[in-house]
FINUBA-924315 format. One line per field, with one value per atom (N, C-alpha, C): residue in one letter; y, x, z; atom name; chain. Coordinates in steps of 0.001 Angstrom, whole numbers. Each point is the difference from the previous one (the first is absolute). Last residue first. Layout:
kolgu <- [a;...] $
v <- [Y;...] $
u <- [X;...] $
w <- [Z;...] $
lumfi <- [CA;...] $
lofi <- [A;...] $
END
This chain:
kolgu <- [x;x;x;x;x;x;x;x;x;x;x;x;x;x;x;x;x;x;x;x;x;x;x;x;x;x;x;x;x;x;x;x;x;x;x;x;x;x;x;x;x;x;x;x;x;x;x;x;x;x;x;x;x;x;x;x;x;x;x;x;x;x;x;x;x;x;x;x;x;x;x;x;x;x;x;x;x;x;x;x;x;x;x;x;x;x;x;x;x;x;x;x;x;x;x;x;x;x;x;x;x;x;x;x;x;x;x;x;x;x;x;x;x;x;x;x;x;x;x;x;x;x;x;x;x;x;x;x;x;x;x;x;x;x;x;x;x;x;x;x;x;x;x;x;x;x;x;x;x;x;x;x;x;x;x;x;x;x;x;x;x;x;x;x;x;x;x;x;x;x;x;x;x;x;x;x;x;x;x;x;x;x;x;x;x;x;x;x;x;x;x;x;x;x;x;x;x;x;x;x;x;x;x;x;x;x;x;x;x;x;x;x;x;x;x;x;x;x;x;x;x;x;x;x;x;x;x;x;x;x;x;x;x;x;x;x;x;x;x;x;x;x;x;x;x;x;x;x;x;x;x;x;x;x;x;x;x;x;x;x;x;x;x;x;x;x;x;x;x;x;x;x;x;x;x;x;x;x;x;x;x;x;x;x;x;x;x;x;x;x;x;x;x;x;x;x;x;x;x;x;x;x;x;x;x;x;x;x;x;x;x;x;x;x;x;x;x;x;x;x;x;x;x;x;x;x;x;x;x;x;x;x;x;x;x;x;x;x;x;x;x;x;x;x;x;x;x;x;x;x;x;x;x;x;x;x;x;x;x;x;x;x;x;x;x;x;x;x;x;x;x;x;x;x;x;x;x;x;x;x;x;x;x;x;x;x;x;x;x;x;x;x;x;x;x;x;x;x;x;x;x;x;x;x;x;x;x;x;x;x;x;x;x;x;x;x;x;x;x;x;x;x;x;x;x;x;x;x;x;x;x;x;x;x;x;x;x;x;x;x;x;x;x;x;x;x;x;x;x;x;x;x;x;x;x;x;x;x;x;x;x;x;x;x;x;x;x;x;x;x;x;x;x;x;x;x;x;x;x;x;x;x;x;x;x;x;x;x;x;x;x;x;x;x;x;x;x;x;x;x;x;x;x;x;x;x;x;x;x;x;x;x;x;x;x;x;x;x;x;x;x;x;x;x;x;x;x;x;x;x;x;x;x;x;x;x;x;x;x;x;x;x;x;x;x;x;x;x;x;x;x;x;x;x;x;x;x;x;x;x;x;x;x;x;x;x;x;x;x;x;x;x;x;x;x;x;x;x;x;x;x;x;x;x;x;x;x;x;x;x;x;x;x;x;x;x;x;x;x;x;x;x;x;x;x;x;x;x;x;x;x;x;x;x;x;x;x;x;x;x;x;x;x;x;x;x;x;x;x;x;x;x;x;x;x;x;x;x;x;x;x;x;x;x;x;x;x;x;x;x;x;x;x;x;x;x;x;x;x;x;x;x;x;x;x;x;x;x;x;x;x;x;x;x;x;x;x;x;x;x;x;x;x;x;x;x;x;x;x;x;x;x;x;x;x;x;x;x;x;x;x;x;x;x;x;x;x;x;x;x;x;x;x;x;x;x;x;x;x;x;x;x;x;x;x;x;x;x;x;x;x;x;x;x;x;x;x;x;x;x;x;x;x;x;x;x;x;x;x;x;x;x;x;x;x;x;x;x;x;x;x;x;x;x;x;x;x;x;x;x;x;x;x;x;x;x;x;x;x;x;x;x;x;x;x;x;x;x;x;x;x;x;x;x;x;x;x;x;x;x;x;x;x;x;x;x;x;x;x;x;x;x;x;x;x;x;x;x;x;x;x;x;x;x;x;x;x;x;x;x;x;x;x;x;x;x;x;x;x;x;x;x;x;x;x;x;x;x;x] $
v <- [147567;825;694;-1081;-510;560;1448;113;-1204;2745;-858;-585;3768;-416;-830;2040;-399;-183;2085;-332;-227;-1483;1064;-462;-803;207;579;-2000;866;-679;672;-425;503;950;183;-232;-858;756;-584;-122;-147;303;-142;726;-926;-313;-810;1381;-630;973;115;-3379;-350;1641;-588;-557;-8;-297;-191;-250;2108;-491;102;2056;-901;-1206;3487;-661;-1386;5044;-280;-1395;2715;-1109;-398;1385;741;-39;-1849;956;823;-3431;-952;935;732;-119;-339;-152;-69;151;587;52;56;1984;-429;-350;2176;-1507;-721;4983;-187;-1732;1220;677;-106;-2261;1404;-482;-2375;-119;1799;-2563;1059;-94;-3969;447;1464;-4789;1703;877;-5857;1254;1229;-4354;1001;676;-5211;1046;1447;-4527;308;1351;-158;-1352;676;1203;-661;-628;3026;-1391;-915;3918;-873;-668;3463;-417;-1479;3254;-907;-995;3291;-1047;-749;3868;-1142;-1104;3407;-1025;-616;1623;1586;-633;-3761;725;900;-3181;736;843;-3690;620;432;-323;-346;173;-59;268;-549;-735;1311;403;-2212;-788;1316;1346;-618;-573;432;604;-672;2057;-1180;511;1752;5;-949;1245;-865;825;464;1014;-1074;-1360;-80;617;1162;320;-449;123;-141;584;-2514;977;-45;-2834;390;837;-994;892;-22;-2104;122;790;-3730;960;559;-2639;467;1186;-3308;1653;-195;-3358;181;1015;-384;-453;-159;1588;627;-552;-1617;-386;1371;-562;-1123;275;4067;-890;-535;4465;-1072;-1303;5369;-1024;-1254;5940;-1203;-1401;5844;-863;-1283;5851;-1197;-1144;4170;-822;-926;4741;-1135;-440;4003;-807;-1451;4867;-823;-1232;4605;115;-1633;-155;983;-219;-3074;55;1132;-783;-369;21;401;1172;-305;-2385;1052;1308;-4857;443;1227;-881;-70;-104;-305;1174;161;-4485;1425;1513;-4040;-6;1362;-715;871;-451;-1563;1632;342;-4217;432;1245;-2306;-94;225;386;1122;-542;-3544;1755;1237;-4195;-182;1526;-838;91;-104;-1014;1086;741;-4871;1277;444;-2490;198;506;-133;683;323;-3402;1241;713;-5191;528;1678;-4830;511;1095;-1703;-682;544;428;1187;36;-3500;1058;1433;-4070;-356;1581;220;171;-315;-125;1381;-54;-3743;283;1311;-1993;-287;317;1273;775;-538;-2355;1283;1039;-4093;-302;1359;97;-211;-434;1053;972;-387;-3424;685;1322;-2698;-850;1366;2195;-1257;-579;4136;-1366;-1196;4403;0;-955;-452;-20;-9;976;414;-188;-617;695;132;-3033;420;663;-1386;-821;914;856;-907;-1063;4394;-525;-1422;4467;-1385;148;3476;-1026;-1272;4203;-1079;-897;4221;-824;-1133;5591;-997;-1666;4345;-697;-1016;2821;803;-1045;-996;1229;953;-5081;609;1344;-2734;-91;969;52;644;-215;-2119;1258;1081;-4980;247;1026;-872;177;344;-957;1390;72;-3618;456;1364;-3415;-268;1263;-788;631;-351;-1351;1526;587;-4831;794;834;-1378;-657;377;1004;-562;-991;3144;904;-739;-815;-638;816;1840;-1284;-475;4312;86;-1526;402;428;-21;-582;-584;-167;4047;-1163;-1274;3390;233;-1046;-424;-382;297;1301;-1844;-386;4845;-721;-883;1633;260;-443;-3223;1193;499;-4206;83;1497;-1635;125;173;-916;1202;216;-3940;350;1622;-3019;141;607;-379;1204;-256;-2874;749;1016;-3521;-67;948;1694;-1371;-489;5302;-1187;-1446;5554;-1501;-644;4153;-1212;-1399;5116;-229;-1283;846;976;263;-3276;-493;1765;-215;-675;-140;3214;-579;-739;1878;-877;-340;2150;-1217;-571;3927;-1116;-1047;3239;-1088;-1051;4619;188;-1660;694;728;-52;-1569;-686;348;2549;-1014;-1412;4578;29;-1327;-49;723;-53;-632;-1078;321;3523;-821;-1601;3262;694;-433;-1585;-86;528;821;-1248;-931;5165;-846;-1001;2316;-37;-915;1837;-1349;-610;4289;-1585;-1165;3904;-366;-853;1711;-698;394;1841;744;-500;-1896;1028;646;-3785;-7;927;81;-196;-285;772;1258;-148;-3600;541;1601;-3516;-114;1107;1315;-296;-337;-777;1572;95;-4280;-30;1617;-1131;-611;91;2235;480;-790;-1760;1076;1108;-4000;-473;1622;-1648;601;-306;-2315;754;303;-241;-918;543;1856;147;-801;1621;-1191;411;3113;-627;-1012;471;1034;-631;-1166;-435;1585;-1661;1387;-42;-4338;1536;1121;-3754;-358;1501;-526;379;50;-1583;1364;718;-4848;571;1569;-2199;-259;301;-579;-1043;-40;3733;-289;-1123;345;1407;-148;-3071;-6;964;-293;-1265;469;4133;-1502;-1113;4678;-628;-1047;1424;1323;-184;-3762;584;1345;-4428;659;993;-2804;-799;1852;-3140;711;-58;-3163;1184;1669;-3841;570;999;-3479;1458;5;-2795;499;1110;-1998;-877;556;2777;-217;-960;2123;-683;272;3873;-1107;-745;4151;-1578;-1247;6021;-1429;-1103;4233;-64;-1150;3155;-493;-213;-942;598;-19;-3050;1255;1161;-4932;313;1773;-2497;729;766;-3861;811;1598;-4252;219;1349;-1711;438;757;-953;-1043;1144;2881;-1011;-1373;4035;-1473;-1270;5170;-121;-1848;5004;-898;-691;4682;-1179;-1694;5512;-1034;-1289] $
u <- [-50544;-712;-831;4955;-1218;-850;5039;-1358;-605;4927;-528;-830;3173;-931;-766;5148;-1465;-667;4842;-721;-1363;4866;-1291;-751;4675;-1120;-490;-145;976;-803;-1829;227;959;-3701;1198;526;-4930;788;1090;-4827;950;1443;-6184;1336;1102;-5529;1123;1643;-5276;173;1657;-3951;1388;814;-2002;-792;1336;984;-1047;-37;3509;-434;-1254;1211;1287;-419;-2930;-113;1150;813;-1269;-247;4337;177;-1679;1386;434;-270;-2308;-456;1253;1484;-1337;-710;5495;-1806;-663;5923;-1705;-1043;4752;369;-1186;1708;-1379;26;2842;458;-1305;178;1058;-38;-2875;-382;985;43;903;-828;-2224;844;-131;-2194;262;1302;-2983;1543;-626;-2116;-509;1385;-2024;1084;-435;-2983;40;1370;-2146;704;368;-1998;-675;306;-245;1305;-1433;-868;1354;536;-4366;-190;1131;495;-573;-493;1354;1281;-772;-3103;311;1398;-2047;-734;757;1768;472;-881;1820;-1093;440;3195;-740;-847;3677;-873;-849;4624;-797;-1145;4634;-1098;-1023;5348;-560;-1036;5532;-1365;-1131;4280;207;-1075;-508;357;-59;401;-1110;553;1155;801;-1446;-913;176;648;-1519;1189;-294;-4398;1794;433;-4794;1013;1345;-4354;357;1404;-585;-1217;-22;4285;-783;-924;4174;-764;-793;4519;-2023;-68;4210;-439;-1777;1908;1146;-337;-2263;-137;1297;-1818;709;98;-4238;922;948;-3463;613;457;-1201;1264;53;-4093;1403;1333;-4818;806;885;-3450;-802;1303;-1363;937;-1123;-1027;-94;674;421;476;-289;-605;63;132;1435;-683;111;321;-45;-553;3289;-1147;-469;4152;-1056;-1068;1856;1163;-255;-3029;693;748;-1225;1651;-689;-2913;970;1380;-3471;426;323;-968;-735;-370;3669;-1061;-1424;3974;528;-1427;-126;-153;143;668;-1427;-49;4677;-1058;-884;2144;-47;-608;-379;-1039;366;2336;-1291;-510;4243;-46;-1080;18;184;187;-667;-1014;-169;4495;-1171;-1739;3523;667;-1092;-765;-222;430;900;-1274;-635;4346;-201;-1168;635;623;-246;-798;-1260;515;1747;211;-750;-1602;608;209;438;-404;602;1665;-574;-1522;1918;394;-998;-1110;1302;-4;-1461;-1407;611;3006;-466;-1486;3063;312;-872;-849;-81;502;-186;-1498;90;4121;-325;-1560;1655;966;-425;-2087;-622;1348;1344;-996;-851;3923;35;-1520;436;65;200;-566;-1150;499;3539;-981;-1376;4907;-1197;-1289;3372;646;-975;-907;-252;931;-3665;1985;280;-4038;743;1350;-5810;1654;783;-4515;678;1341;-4444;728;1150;-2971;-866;699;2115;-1228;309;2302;-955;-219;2699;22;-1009;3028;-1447;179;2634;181;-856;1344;-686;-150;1318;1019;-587;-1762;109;736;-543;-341;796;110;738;136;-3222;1472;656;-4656;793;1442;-1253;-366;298;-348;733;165;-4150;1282;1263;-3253;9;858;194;227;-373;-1615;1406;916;-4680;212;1383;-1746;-156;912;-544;1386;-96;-2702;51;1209;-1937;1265;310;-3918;1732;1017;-4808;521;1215;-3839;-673;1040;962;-675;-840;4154;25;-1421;-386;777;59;-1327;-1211;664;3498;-1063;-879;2224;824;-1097;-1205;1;298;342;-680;-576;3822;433;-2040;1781;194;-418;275;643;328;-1285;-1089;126;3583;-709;-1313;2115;739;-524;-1523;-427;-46;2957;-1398;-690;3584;611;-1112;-516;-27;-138;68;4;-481;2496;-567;-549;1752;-345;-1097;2794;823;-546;-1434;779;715;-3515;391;1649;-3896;1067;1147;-3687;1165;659;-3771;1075;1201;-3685;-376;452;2058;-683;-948;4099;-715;-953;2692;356;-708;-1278;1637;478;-5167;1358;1221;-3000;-355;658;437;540;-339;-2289;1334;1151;-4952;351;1588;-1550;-175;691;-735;1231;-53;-3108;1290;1032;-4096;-369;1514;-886;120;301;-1138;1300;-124;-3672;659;958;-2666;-892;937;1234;390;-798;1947;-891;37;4026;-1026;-1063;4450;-964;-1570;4300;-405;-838;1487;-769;-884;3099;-921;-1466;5064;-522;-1850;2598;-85;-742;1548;-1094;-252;3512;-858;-1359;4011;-146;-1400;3205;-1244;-951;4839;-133;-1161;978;758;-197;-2088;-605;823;2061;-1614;-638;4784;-731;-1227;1355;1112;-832;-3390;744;748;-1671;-160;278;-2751;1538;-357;-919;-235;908;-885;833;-498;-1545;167;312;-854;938;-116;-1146;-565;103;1841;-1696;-679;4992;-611;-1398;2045;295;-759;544;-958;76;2285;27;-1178;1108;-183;-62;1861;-1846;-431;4534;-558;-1346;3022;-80;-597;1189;-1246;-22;1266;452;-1308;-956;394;310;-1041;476;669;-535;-1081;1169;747;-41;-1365;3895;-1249;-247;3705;58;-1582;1330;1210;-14;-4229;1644;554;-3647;288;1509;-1952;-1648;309;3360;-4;-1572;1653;774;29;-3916;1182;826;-2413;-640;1290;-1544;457;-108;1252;-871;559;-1329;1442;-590;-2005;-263;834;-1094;-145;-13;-987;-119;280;2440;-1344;-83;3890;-761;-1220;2483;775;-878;-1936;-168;885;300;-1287;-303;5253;-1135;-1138;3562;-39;-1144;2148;252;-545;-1703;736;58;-1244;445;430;-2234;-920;676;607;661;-816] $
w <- [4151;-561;1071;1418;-312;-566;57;789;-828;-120;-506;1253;-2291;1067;-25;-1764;-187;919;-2426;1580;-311;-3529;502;1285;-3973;1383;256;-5061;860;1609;-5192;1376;663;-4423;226;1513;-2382;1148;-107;-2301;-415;667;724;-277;-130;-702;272;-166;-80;447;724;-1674;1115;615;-5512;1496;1080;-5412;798;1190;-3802;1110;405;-3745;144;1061;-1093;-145;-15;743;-367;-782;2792;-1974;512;3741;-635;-1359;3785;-1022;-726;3353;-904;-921;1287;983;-1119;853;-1139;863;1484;-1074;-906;5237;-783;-1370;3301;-193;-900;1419;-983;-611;3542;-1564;-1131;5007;-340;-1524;4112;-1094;-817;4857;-824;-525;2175;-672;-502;2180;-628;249;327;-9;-289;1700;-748;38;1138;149;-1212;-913;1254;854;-5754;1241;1415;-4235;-636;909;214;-1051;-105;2499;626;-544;-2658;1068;940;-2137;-954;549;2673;-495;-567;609;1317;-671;-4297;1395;565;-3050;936;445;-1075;-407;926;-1912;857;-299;-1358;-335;1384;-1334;407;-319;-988;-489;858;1709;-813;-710;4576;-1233;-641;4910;-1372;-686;5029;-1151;-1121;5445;-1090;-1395;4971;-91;-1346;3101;253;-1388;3842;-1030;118;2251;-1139;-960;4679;-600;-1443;1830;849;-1035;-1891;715;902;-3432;985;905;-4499;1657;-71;-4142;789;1335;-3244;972;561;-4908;869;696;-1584;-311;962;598;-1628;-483;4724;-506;-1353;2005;-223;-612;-995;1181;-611;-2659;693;1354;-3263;-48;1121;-3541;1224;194;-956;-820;980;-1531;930;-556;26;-777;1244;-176;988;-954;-1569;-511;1073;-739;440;-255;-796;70;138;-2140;1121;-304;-2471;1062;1158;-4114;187;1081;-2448;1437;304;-4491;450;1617;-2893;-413;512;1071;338;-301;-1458;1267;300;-4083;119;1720;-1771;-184;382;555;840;-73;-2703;1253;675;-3940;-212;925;747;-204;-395;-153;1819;-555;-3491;338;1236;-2254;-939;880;534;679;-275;-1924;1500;687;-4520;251;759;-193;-200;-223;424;1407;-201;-3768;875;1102;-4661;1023;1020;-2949;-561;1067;-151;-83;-210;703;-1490;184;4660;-1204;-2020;5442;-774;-1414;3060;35;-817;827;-640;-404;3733;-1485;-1030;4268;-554;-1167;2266;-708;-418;1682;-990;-660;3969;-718;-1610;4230;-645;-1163;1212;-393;-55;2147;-1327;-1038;4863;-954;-1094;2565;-256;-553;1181;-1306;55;1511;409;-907;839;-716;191;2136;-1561;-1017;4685;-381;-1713;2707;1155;-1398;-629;-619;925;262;366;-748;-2821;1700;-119;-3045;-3;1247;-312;-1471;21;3885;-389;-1671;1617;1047;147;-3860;323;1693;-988;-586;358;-1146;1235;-660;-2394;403;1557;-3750;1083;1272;-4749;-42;1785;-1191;-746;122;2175;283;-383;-1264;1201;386;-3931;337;832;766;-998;-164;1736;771;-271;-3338;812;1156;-2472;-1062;455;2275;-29;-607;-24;1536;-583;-3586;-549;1429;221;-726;-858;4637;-1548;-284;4445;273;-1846;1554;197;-326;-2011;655;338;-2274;985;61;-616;745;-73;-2368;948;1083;-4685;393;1612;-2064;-88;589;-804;636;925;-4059;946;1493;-4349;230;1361;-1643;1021;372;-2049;1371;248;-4171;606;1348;-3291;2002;-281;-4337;1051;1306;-3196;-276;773;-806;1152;-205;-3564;1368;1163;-3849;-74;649;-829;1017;-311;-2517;1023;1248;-4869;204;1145;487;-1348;531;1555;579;-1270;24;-136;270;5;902;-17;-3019;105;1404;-573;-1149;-131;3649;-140;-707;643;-1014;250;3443;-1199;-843;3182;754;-779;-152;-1262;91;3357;90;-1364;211;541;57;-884;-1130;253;3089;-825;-1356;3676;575;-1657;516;188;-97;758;-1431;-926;5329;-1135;-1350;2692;79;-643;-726;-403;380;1494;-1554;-249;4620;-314;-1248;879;450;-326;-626;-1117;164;4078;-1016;-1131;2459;695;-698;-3112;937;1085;-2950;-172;1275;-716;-963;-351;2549;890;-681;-2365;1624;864;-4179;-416;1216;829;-132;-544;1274;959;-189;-3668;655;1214;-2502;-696;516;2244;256;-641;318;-501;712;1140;-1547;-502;4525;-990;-1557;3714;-60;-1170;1806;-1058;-174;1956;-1422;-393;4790;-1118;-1908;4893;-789;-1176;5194;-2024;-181;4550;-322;-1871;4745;-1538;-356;5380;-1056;-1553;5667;-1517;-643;4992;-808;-1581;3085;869;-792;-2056;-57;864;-207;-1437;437;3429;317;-1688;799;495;283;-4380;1553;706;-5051;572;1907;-2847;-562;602;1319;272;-764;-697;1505;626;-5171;930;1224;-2836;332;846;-3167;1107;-177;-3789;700;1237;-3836;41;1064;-1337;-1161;483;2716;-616;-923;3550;-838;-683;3748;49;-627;1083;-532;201;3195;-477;-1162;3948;-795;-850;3341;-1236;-856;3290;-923;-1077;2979;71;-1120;1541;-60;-198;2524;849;-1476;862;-846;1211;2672;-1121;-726;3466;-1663;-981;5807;-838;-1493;3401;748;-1230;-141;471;438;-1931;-873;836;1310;287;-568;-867;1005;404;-4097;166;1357;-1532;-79;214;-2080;913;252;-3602;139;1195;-2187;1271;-692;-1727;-383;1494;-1338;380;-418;1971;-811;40] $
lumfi <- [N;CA;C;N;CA;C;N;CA;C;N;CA;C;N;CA;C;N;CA;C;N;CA;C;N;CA;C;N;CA;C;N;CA;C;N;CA;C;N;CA;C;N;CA;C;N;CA;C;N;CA;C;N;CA;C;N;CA;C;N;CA;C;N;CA;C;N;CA;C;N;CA;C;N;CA;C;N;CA;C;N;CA;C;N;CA;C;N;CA;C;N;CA;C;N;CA;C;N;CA;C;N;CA;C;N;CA;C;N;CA;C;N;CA;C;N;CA;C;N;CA;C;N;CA;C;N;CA;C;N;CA;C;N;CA;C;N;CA;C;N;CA;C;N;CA;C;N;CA;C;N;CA;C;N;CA;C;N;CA;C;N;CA;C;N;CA;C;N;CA;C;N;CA;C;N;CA;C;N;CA;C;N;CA;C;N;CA;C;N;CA;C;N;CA;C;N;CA;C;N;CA;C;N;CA;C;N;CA;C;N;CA;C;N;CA;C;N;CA;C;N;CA;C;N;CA;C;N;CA;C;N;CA;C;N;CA;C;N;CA;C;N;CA;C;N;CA;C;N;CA;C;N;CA;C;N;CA;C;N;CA;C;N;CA;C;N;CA;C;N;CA;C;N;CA;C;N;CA;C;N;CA;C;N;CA;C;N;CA;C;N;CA;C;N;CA;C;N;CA;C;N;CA;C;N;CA;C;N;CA;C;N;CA;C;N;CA;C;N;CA;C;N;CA;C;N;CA;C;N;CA;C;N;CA;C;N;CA;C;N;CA;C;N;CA;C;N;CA;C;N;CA;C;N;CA;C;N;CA;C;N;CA;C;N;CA;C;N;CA;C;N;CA;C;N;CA;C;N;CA;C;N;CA;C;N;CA;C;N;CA;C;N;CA;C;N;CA;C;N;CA;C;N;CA;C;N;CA;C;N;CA;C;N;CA;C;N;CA;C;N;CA;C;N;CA;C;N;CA;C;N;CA;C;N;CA;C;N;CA;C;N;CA;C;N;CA;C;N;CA;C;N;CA;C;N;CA;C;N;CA;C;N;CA;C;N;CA;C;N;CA;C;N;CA;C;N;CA;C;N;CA;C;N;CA;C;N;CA;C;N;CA;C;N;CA;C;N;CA;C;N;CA;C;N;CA;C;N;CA;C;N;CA;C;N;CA;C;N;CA;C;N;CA;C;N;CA;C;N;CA;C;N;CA;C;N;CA;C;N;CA;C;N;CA;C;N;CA;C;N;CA;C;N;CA;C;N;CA;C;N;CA;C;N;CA;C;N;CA;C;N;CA;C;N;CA;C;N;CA;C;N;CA;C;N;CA;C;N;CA;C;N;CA;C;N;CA;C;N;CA;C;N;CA;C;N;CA;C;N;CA;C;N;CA;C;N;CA;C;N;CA;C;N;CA;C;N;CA;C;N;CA;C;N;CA;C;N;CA;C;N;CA;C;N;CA;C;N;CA;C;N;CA;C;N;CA;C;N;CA;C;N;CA;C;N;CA;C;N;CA;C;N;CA;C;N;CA;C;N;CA;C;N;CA;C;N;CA;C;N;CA;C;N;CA;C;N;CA;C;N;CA;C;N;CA;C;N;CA;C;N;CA;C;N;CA;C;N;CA;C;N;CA;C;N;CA;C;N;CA;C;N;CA;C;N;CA;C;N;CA;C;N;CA;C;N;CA;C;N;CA;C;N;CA;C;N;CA;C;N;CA;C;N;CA;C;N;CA;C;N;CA;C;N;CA;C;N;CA;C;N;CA;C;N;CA;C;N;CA;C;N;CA;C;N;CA;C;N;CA;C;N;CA;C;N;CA;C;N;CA;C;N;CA;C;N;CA;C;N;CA;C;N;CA;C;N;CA;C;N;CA;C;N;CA;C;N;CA;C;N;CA;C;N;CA;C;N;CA;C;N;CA;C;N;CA;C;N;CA;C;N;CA;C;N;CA;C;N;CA;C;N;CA;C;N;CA;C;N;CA;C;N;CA;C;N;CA;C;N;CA;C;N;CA;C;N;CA;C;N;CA;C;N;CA;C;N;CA;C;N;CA;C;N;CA;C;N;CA;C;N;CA;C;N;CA;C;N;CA;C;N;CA;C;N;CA;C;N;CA;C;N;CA;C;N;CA;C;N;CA;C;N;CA;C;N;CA;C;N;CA;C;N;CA;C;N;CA;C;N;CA;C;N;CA;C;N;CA;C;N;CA;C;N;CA;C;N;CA;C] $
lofi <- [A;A;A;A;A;A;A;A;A;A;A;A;A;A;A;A;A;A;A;A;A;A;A;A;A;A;A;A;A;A;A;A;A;A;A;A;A;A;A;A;A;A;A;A;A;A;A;A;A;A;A;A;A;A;A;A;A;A;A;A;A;A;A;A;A;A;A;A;A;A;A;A;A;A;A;A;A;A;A;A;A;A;A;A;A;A;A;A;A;A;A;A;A;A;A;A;A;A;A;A;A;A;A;A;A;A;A;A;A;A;A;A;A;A;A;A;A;A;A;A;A;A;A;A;A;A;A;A;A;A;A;A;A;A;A;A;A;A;A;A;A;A;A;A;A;A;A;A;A;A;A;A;A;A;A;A;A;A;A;A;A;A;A;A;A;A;A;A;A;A;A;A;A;A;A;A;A;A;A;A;A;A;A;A;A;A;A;A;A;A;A;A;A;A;A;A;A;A;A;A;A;A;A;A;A;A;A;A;A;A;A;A;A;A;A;A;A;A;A;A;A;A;A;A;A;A;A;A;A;A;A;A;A;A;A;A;A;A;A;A;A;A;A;A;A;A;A;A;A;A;A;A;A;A;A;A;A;A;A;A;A;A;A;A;A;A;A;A;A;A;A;A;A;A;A;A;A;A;A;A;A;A;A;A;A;A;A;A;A;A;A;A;A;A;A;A;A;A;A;A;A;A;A;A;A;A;A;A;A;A;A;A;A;A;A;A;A;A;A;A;A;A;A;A;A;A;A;A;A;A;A;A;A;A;A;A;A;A;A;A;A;A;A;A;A;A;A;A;A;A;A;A;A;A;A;A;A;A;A;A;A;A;A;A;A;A;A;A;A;A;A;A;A;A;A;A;A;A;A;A;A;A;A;A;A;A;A;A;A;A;A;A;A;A;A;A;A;A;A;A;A;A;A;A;A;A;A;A;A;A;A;A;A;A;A;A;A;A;A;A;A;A;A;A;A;A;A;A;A;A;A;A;A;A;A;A;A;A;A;A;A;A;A;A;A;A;A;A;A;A;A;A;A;A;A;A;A;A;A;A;A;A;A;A;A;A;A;A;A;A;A;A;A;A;A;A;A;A;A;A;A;A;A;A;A;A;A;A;A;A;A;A;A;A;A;A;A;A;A;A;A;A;A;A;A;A;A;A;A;A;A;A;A;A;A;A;A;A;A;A;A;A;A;A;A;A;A;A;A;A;A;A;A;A;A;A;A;A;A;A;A;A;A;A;A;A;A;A;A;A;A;A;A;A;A;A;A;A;A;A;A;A;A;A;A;A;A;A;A;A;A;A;A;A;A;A;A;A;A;A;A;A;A;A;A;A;A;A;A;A;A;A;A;A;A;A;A;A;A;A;A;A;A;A;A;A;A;A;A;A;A;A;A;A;A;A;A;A;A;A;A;A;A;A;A;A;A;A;A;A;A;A;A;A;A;A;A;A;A;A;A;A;A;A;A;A;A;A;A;A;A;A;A;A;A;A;A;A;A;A;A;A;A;A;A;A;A;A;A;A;A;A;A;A;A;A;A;A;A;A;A;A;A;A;A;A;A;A;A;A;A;A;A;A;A;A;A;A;A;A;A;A;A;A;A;A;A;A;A;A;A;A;A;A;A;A;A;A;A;A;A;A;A;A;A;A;A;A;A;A;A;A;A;A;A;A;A;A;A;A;A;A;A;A;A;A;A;A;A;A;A;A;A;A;A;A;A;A;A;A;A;A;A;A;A;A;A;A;A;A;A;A;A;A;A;A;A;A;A;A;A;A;A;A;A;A;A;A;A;A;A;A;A;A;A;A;A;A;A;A;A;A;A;A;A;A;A;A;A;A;A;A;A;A;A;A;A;A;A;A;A;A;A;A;A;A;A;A;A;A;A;A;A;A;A;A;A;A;A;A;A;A;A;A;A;A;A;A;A] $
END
């Protein structure tokens, strides 16, 4: 059973979740509950995570996938995505005048966005995302999330909106760009479960620590979206201190070769949070 209410500490030793209650809804749109994709017992055990009807509404692409090449894929989901959401015909979906701008905050404006700042209002507008999807609930942008009546959530509540705002079903084009990471993992990884990625920080404490260890090894909750990457090298360009996290395949929403050219460099992953056990070293 992997549900348990108690503090972290009570938790220790084995694999029940530890994550909090306030890092979490009640309710979210996907297979598992928060307290269970979001725990540390998930990160050891990970199970598939779906998101509600995507694989049932867009069958079409999925079958067009499994018939492509691995070179082809990429072209077939693009392809895809640029017809299903109209990403060149705005006037076609309603967006006129002004509001045909808002047609450019597609899933990989957002992306791009995201990778030079987490804490803009593309990072707002993915967290956002995660909230909603898989029910984890941002713990930083651009300062502290603890109180969801509180000026700073509101203030990030408002960049998500605004990053929302008159656009074409850019969630849902969010939903459709984690179900084609997942694939391409799955066909790519086979039966494994795991990814060791890294992430360089200047101090621990800019992560909430819930249990230290011995030998580096602690106990930390992530911010619901995070960035990371398959180089230690490259990890040690970002802080003085290295993390190295084996992350569940499932929590993986983008890598830097999925979408060929979307992204430059950094070798940058995309990570779905929660708690998790890390290690954290010097270069």
């Amino acid at each position: 059973m992997y549900g348990c209410d108690k503090s972290p500490t009570s938790c220790r030793g084995d694999d029940k979740a530890t994550l909090p209650r306030d890092a979490r809804l009640p309710i979210n749109r996907c297979n598992l509950p928060a307290v269970i994709l979001g725990s540390l017992a998930y990160q050891r055990h990970p199970a598939p995570l779906l998101l509600d009807g995507i694989a049932e509404l867009h069958r079409d692409l999925f079958r067009r996938l499994e018939a492509a090449s691995d070179a082809d894929r990429p072209d077939v989901f693009r392809d895809y995505m640029t017809v299903r959401f109209r990403l060149e015909w705005p006037e076609e979906v309603g967006l006129t005048g002004r509001n045909q701008a808002r047609a450019k905050a597609n899933y990989i404006k957002v992306i791009r966005g995201w990778s030079f700042d987490s804490d803009s209002g593309e990072g707002a507008v993915l967290k956002g995302w995660v909230e909603s999807r898989f029910g984890l609930t941002p713990r930083y942008h651009r300062e502290a999330l603890r109180d969801p009546a509180g000026d700073a959530y509101r203030r990030y509540t408002e960049m998500r909106a605004q990053g929302l705002y008159g656009t074409n079903a850019l969630e849902a084009q969010l939903d459709l760009l984690y179900t084609y990471c997942q694939f391409e993992l799955v066909r790519r990884h086979g039966a494994s479960r795991h990814v060791t990625l890294y992430r360089g920080v200047n101090r621990l404490a800019d992560h909430e620590v819930l249990e230290k260890g011995a030998g580096g090894e602690h106990v930390v909750l992530l911010n619901n979206l995070n960035s990371f990457t398959c180089s230690r090298d490259r990890a040690c360009e970002f802080g003085d201190y290295i993390l190295a996290v084996e992350v569940p395949l499932t929590k993986v929403l983008f890598y830097c070769g999925l979408l060929p050219g979307a992204l430059q460099g950094e070798d940058e992953f995309l990570v779905i949070g929660g708690v998790s056990s890390v290690v954290l070293s010097t270069f």
